[in-house]
KOLTI-550116 format. One record per residue (C-alpha): residue number from 1; residue in three letters; chain; y, z, x. Coordinates in nm, 3 decimals, decimal comma. Example, Ala and Ser with C-alpha at 12.3 -4.5 7.8 and 13.67 -1.06 7.14 Angstrom:
<recs>
+-----+------+------+---------+---------+---------+
: pos : code : unit :      c2 :      c3 :      c1 :
+-----+------+------+---------+---------+---------+
:   1 :  ALA :    A :  -0,450 :   0,780 :   1,230 :
:   2 :  SER :    A :  -0,106 :   0,714 :   1,367 :
+-----+------+------+---------+---------+---------+
</recs>
This chain:
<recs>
+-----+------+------+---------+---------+---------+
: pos : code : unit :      c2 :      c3 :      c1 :
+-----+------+------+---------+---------+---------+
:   1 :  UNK :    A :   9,084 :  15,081 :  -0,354 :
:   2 :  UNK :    A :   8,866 :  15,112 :  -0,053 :
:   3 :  UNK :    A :   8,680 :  15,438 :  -0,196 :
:   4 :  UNK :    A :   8,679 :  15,284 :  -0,554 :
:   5 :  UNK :    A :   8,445 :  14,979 :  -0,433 :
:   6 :  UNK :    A :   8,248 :  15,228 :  -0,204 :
:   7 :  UNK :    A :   8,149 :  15,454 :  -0,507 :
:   8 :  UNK :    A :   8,062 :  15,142 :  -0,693 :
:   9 :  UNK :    A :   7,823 :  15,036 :  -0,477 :
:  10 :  UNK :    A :   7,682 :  15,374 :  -0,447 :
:  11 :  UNK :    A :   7,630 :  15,431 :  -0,774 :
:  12 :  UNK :    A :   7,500 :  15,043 :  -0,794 :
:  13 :  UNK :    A :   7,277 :  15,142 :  -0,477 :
:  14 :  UNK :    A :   7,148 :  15,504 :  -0,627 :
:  15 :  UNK :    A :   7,044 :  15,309 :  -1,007 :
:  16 :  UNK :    A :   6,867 :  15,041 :  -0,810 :
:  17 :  UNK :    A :   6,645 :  15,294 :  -0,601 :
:  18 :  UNK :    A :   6,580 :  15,512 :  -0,923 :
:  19 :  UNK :    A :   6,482 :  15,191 :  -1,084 :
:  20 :  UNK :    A :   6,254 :  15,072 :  -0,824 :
:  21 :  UNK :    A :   6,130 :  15,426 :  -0,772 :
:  22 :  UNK :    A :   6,010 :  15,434 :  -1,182 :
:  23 :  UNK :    A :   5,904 :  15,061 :  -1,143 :
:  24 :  UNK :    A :   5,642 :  15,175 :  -0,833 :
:  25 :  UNK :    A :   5,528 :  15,457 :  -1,044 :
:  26 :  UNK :    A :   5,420 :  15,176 :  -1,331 :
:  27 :  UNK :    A :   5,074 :  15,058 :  -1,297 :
:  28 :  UNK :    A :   4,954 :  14,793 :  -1,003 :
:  29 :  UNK :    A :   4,973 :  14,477 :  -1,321 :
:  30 :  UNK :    A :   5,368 :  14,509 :  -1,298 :
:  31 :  UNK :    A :   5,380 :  14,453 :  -0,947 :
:  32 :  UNK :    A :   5,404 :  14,073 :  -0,964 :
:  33 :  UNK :    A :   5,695 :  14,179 :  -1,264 :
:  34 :  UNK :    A :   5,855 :  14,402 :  -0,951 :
:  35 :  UNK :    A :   5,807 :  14,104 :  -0,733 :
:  36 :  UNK :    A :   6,049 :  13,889 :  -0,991 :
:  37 :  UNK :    A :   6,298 :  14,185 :  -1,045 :
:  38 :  UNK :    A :   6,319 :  14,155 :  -0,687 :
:  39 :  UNK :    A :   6,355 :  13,823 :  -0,675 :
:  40 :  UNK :    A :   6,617 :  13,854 :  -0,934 :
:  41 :  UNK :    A :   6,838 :  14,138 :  -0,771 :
:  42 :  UNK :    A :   6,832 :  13,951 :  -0,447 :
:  43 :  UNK :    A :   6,997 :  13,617 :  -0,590 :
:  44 :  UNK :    A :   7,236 :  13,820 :  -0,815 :
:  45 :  UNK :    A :   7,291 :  14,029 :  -0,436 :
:  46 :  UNK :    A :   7,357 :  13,624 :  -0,291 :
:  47 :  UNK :    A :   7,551 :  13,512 :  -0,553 :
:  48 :  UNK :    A :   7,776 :  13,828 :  -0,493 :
:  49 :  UNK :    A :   7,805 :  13,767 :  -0,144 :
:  50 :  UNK :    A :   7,914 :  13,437 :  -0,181 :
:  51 :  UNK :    A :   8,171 :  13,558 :  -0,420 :
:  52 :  UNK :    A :   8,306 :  13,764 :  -0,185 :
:  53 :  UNK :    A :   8,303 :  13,508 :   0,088 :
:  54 :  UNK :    A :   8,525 :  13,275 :  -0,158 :
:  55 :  UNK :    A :   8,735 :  13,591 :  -0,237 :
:  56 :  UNK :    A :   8,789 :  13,600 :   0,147 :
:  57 :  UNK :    A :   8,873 :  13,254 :   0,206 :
:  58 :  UNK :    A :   9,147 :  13,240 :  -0,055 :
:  59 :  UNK :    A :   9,347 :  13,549 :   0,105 :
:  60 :  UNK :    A :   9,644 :  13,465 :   0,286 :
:  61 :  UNK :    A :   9,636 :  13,504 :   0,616 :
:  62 :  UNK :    A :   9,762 :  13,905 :   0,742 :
:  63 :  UNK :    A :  10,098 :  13,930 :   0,796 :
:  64 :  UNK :    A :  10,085 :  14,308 :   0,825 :
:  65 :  UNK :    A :   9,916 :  14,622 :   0,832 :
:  66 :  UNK :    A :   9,876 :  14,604 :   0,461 :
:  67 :  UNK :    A :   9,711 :  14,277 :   0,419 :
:  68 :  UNK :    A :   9,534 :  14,352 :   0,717 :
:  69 :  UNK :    A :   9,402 :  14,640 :   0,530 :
:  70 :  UNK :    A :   9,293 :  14,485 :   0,216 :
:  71 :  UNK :    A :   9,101 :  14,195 :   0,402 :
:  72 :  UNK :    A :   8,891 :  14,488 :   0,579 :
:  73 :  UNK :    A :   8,814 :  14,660 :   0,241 :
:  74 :  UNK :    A :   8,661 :  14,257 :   0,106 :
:  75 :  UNK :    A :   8,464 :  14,257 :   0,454 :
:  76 :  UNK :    A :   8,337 :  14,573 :   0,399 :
:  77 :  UNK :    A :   8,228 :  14,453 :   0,044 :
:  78 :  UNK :    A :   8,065 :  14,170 :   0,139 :
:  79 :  UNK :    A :   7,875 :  14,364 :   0,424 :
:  80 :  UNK :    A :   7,749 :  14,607 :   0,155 :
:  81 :  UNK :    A :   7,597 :  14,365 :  -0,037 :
:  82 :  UNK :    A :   7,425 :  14,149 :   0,256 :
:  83 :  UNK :    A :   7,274 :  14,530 :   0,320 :
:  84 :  UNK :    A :   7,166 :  14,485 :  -0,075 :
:  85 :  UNK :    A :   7,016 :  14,162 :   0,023 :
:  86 :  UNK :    A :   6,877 :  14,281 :   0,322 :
:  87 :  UNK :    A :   6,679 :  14,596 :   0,140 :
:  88 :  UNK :    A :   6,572 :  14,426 :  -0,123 :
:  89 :  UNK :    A :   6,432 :  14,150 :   0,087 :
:  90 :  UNK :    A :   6,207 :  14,418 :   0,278 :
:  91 :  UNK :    A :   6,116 :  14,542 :  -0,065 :
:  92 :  UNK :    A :   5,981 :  14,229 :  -0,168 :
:  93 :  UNK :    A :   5,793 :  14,183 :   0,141 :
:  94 :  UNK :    A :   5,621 :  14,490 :   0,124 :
:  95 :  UNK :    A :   5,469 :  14,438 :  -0,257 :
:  96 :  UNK :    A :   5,148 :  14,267 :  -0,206 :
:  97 :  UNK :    A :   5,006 :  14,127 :  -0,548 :
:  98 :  UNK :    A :   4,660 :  14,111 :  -0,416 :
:  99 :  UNK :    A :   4,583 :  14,413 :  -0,382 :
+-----+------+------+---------+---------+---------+
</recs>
């Protein structure tokens, strides 16, 4: 389970960086359209999160190593996607449009 959701996110993590890698490439009039697919990744990144969180919150509390197990794989989710946020956050912080 653990390694299923950690090659998700890989593969989620290696088509956003090829993306954004082609989207640099494009000439400097899309950068205000990279500036909004930002924007857009890092709320669908938040909304995630907070899915996650929720998932969390209605677990039962770990009554052995099993469950104990499963709520570490959901925390380890939702602290791959706050590293989403995080990225993409310096990514939009480093486009400037004026330039």
């Amino acid at each position: 389970m653990e390694q299923i959701i950690m090659n998700i996110l890989a593969v989620f993590s290696t088509g956003l960086a090829i993306y954004q890698w082609a989207v640099l490439n494009e000439s400097k009039k899309r950068r205000s359209e990279l500036q909004f697919l930002l924007a857009g990744i890092h709320q669908l990144a938040l909304a995630k999160t907070m899915e996650w969180n929720n998932q969390i919150a209605s677990l039962p509390r770990a009554q052995n190593e099993k469950d104990l197990e499963v709520l570490r794989i959901y925390l380890r989710g939702r602290d791959h996607f706050m590293e989403v946020v995080s990225t993409i956050t310096a990514l939009e912080s480093v486009i400037d449009t004026d330039s």
